[in-house]
C-alpha positions in Angstrom: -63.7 213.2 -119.6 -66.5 211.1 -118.2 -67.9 207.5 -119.2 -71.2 208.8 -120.3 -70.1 212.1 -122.4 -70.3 212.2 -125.9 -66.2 212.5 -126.0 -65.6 209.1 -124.8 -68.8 207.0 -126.4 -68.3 208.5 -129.8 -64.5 209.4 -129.7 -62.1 207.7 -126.9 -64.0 204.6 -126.5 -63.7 203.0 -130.1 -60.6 205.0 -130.9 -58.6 203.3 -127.9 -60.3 199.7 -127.9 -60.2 199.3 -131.9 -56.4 199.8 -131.1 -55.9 197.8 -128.2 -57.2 194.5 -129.3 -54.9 195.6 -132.7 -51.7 195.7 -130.9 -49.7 192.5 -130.0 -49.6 191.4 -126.3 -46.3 192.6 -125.6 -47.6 196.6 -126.7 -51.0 196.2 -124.5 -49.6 198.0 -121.4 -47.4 200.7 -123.2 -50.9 201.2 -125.0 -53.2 201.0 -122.4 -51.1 203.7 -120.3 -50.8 206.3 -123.7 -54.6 206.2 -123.7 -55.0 206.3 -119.6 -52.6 209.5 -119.7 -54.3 211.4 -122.6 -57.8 210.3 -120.8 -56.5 211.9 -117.3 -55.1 214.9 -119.3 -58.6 216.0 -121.0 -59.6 217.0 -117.7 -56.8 218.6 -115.8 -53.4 218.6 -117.9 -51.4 220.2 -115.8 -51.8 217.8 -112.9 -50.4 215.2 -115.0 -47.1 215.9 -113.9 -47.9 216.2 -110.7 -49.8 212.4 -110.7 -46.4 211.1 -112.8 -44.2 212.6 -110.5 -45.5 211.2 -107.0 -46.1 207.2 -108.8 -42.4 207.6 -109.5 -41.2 208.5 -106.0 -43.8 205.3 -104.7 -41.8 203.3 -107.4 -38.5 203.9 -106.6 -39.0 203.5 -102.7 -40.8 200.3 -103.4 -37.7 198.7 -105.2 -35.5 199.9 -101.7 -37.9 197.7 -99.0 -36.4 194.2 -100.6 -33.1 195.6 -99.8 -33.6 197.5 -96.8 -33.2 196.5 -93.0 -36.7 196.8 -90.9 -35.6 200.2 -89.4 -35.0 201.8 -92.6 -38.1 199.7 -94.5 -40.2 201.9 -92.4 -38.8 205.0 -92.5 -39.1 204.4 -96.3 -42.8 203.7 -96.0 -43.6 206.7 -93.8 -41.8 208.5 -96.4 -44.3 207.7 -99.0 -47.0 207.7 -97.1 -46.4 211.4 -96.0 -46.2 212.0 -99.6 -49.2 211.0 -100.9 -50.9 212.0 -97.4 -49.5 215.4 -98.1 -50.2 215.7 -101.5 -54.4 215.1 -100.8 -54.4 217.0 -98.3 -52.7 220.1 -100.0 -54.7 220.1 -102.5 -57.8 218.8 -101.5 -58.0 220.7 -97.8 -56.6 223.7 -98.1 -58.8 225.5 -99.0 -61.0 224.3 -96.8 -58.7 225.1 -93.6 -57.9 228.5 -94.4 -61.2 229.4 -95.4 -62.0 228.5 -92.1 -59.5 230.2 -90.5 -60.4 233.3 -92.0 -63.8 233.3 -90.9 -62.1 232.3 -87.0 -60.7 235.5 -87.5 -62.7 237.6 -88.8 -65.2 236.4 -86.0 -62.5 237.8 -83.7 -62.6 240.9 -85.4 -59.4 240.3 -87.6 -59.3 240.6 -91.4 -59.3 237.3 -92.7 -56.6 235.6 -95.2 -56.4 236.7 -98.7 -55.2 233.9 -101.2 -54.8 231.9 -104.4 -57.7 229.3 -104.6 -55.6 225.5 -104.9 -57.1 223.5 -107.8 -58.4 220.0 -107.0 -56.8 217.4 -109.3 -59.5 215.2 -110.6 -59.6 211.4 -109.0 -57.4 212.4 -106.1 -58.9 210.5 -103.7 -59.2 207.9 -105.5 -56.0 207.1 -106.4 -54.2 208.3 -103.4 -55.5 205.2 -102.3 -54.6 202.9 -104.4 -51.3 204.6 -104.2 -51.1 204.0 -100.3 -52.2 200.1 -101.1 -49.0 199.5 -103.4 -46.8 200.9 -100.7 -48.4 198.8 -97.6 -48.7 195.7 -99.6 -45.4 195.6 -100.9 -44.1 196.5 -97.4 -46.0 193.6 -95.8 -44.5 190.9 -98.4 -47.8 190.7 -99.9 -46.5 191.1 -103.6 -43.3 191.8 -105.0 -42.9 194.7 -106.4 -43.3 195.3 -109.9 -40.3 195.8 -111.8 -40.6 198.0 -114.6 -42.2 201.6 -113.8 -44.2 201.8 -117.1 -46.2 199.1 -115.4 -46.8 200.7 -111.9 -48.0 203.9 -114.0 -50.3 202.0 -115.5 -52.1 200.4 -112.1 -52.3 203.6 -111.1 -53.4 205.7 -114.3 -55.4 203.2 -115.7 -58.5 205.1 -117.0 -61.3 202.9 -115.7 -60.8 202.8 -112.6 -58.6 206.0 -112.1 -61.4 209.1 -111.6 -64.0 207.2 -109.8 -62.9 204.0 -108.7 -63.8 201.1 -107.5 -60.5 201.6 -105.5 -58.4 198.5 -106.6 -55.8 197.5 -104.3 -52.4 196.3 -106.1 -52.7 192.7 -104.6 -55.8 192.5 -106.1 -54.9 192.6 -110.1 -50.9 193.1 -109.6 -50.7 189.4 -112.1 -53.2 191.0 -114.6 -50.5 193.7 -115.0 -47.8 191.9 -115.8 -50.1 189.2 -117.7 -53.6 189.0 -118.6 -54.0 186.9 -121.7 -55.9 184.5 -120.5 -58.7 186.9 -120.2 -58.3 188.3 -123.4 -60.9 186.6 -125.4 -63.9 187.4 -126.8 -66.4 186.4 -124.3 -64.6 188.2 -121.7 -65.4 191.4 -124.1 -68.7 190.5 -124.6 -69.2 190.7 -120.9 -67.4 193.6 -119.8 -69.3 195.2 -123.1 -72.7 193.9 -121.3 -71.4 195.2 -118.0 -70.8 198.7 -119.3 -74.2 199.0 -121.1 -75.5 198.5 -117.9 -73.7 201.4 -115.6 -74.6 203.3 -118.8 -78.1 202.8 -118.4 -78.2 203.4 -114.6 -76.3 206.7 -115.3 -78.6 208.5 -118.3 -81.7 206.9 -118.2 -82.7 206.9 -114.2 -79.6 208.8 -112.4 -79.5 211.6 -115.0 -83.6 212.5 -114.6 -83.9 211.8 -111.0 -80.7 214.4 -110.9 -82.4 216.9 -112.4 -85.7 217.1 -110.4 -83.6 216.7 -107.0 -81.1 219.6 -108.1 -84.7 221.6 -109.5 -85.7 221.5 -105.8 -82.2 221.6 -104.1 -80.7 224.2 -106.1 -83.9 226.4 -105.9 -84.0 230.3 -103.4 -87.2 229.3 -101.8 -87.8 227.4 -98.5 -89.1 223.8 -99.2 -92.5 222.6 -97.7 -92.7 218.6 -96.7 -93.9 217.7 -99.9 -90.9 219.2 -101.9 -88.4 218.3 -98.9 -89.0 214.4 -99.7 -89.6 214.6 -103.0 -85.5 216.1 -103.3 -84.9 213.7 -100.9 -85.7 210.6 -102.8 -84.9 211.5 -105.6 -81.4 212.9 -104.9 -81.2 209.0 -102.8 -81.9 207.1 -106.5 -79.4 209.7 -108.9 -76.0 208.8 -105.9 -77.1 204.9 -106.3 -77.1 205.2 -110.2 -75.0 207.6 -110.7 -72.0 206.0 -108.4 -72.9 202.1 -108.6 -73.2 202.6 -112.9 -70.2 204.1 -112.9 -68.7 201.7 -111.4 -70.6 199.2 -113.3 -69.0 200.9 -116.3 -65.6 201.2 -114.8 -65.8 197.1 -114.2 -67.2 196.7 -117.6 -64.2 198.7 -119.4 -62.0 197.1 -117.5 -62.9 193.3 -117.9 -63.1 194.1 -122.2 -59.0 194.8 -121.2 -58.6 191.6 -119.1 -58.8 193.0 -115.8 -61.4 192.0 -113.0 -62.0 194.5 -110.5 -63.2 194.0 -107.0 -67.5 195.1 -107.3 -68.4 198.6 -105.8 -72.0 197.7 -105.1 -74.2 195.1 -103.6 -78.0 196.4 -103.7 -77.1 198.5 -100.4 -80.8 200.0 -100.4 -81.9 196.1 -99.0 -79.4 196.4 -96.2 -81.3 195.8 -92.7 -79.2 198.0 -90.6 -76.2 200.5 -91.1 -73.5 198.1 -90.7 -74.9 196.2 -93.7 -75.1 198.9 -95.7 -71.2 199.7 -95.2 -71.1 195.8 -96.4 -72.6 196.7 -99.6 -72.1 200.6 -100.4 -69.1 201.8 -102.1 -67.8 198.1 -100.6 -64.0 198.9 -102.3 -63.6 202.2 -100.0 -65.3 200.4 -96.5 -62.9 197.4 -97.1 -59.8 200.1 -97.7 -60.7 202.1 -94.6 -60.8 198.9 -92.4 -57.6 196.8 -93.5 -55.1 200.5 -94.1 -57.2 202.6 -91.3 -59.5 200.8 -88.6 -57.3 197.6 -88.3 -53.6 199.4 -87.7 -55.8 201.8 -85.1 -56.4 199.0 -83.0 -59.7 197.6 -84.3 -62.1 196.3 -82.0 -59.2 194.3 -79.9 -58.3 197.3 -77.3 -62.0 197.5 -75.8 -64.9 198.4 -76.2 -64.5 202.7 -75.7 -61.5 201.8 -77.8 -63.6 200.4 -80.7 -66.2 202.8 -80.7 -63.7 205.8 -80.6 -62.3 204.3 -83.8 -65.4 203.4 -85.7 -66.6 207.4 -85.2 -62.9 208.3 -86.0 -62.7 206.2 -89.5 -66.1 208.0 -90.7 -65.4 211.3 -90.0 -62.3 210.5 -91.5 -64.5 209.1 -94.9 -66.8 211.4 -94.2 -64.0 214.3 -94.8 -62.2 212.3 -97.7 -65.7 212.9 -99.7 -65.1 216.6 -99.7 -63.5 219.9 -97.6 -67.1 220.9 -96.6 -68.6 220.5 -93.1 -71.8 218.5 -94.3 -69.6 215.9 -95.3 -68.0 215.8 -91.9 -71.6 215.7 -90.2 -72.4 213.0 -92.7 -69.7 210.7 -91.4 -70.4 211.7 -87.7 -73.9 210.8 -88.5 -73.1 207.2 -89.4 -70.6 206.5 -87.3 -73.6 207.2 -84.5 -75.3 204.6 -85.9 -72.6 202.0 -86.3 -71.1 202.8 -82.7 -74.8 202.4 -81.8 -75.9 199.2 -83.6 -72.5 198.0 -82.2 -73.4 198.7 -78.9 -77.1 197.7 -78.4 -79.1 198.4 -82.0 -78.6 195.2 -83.8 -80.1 192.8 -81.1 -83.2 195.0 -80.8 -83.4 195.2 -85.0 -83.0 191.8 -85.1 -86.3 191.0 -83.4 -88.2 193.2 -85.8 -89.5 191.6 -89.8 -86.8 191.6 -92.8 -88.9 194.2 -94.1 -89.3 196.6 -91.1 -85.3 196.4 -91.0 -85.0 197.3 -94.3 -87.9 200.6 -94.8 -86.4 201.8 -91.4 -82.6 201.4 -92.6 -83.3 203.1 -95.8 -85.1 206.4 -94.0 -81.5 206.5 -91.9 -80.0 206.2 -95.3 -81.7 209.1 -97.1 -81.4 211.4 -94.5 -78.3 210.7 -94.8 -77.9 211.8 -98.2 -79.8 214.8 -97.6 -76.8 215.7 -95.5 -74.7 215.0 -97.6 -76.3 216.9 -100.7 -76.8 220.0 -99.1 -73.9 222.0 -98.0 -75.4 225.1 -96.5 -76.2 224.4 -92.8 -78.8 226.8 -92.4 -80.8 225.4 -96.2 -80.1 222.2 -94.6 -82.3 223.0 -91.1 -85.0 224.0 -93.7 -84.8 220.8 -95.5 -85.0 218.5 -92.3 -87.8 220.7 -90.7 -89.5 219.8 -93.8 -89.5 216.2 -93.6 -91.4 216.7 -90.5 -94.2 218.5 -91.9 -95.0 216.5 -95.2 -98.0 217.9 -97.3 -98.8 216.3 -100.9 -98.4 219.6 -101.8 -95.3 220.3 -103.8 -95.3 216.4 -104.7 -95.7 216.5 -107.7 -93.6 214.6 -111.0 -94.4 214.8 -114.8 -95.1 211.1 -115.8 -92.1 210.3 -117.8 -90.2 211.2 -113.9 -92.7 208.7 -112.5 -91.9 206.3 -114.7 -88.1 206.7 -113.9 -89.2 206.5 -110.2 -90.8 203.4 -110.3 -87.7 202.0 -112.5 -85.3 203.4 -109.3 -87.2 201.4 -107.1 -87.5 198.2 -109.3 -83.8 198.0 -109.7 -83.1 199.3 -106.1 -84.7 196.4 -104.7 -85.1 193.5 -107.6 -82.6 191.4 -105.8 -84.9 190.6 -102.7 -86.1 188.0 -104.9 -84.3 184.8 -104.7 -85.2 184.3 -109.0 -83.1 187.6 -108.7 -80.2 187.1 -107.0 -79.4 183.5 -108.8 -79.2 185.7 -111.9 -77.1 187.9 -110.6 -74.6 185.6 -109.5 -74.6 184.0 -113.1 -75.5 186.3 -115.5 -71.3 187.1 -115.9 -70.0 183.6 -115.6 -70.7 181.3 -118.2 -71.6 182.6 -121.3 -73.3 180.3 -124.3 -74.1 181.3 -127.6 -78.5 181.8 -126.4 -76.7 184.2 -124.0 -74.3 185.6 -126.0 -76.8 186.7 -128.4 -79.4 187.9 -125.8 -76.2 189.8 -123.7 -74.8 191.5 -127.2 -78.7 192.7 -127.8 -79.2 194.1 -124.6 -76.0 195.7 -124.5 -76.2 197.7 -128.0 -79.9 198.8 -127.2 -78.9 200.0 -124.0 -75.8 202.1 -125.6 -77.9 203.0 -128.5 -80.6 204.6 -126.1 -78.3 206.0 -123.6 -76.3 207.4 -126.4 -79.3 209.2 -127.8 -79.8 210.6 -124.3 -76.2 211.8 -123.6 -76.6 213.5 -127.6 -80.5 215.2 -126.3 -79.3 216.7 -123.1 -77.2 218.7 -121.4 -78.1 217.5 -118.2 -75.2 215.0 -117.3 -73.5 215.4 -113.7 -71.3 212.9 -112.2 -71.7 213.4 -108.3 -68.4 211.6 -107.6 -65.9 213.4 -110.3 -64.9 215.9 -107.9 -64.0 213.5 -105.2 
């Protein structure tokens, strides 16, 4: 079950929050983890057990670190770390390995290996994560563990943020678990309402259309000429921002209306003047993971310079690879880990020198090539596509006017917040909240939902890119 399906907007949605602002305090968590669980099991029942059973081994070898000596705290750790390790990469790359090794050796003129396909647990990378963040910060003192299970289960199954992200790290909301009351009031709903309208927008009225003429192109048997080659390529660069970023506007939303403030996910990374920046802004939750559980503990940038560079490349390959088992996504993170090792290195002096603007158009070509790597996962297609970008021809250029429309919207919102008028809204518009605003927020929000909800009920067309990570 997705945000913007028809199940949840017209079913889940007003079923579990009519009940959940019912209930007295003391029922809010049992509640809130019965509806996480049945929201996890529509997609994939069977892996509930498997989810359940690994957040109970974390939860029990949490409770032993306070009464543990170092020696045995880490052991205890690595424990539960090779768990959770294990348990993504099983299911996540084996297929991807022996499918590889098969075509090693059947390249060496041996029959390759016959077996069952493993089924990919929805949101596994995701809270894997979040998993490995409970462990590490209760190991480092950070925060105590929490003491009853039913309320680990719930950080980690809780439906917002628990197929898609933003990755919340336990530190970050480990006292809304336990109490949240004083964000349960009705401004707080309000805004997590006006928040979700919002991600629902991006997501049916600009990602879904700018989706379908990118896969029209992509998923076509013909070889594209330059005209069709960018056309997929920025449009499939609009449907990941709004598609992932209103997701997590939604999953931010949801969760405030419960009391719970999640980190942000997205910081207009399209206005980013280099690649480093846009690692500051994109998918923010998952770049700030990688460097405090994976870049930091490598050594960082404090064992020299070859030192840092090996691990920059090493962490994006390694997030280029937790996006999916396919070799584009490992060329994707090889591709901007080149750039960051060499904007590190030389790049960002010379950018520096150039206008805001000139920073910004060439950062976002880097960027969409990017994504065109990380669309297409047939190498040879791929050669086409790229080949194509240096030949572009009006020809093949070509959008009905209603896909125009939506273009022009992509770009609006893409880039809206280079104007200062912008960005001081942004930083207030979910802060205080008077009754003008109130009223403006709660009109907004309804005719956003009303018109996205007619678009989720008049097409069939509604992909989430990041479900199956």
């Amino acid at each position: 079950m997705v945000f913007s399906s028809a199940w949840f907007l017209f079913g889940f949605f007003p079923v579990f929050f009519g009940i959940y602002f019912l209930v007295p305090h003391r029922w809010k968590n049992l509640w809130a983890l019965v509806g996480s669980t049945f929201f996890y099991a529509w997609g994939g029942p069977a892996f509930v057990f498997v989810l359940f059973a690994s957040l109970t081994a974390d939860y029990f070898i949490s409770l032993q670190f306070s009464k543990s000596t170092e020696k045995r705290r880490k052991s205890l750790l690595t424990l539960g770390l090779i768990i959770n390790v294990g348990l993504l990469v099983y299911f996540k790359y084996a297929n991807f390995f022996v499918d590889n090794f098969s075509l090693l050796l059947e390249a060496l003129g041996m029959s390759g290996l016959h077996w069952t396909k493993v089924a990919l647990p929805i949101g596994i990378s995701f809270f894997t994560f979040q998993k490995i963040s409970y462990l590490v910060d209760v190991y480092r003192g950070e925060k105590a563990p929490l003491k009853k299970w039913t309320d680990y289960a719930l950080f980690v199954v809780l439906f917002p943020q628990l197929i898609a992200g933003p990755i919340v790290r336990f530190k970050e909301i480990a006292d809304q678990i336990v109490d949240r009351r004083k964000w349960l009031i009705p401004e707080e709903r309000l805004l997590g309402l006006f928040r979700f309208s919002i991600g629902l927008g991006k997501k049916i009225l600009i990602a879904n259309p700018m989706g379908a003429v990118a896969d029209g192109i992509l998923n076509g048997t013909i070889d594209p000429n330059g005209g069709q080659a960018w056309l997929a390529m920025i449009c499939y660069t609009f449907q990941i921002y709004f598609d992932f970023s209103g997701y997590s506007d939604m999953a931010i939303g949801l969760g405030r209306m419960m009391g719970f403030h999640f980190p942000e996910n997205f910081n207009f990374p399209y206005l980013s003047k280099n690649i480093t920046e846009f690692w500051r802004r994109w998918h923010i939750t998952l770049s700030s993971w990688m460097r405090d559980y994976l870049y930091i503990p490598l050594g960082g940038n404090r064992k020299g310079v070859r030192r840092t560079y090996i691990n920059l490349w090493l962490v994006f390959l390694i997030s280029g690879l937790w996006h999916g088992d396919s070799w584009n996504f490992v060329i994707w993170g090889a591709y901007h880990g080149l750039w960051l090792v060499l904007e590190r290195a030389y790049l960002l002096k010379k950018l520096s020198r150039l206008p805001n603007l000139v920073q910004i158009v060439l950062t976002f070509l880097l960027v969409m090539v990017g994504w065109l790597i990380f669309r297409i996962e047939d190498m040879s297609q791929l050669g086409h596509y790229l080949e194509g970008l240096l030949h572009f021809t009006p020809k093949g250029f070509k959008l009905d006017t209603s896909d125009v429309i939506v273009l022009i919207l992509a770009v609006a919102f893409s880039f809206w917040n280079f104007s200062p008028r912008a960005q001081k809204w942004e930083q207030t518009v979910y802060k205080t909240l008077s009754p003008k605003k109130a009223l403006y927020l709660s009109l907004i929000a309804f005719s956003l939902i009303l018109i996205s909800s007619i678009g989720v009920a008049s097409s069939e067309f509604n992909p989430f890119i990041y479900f199956r990570f």
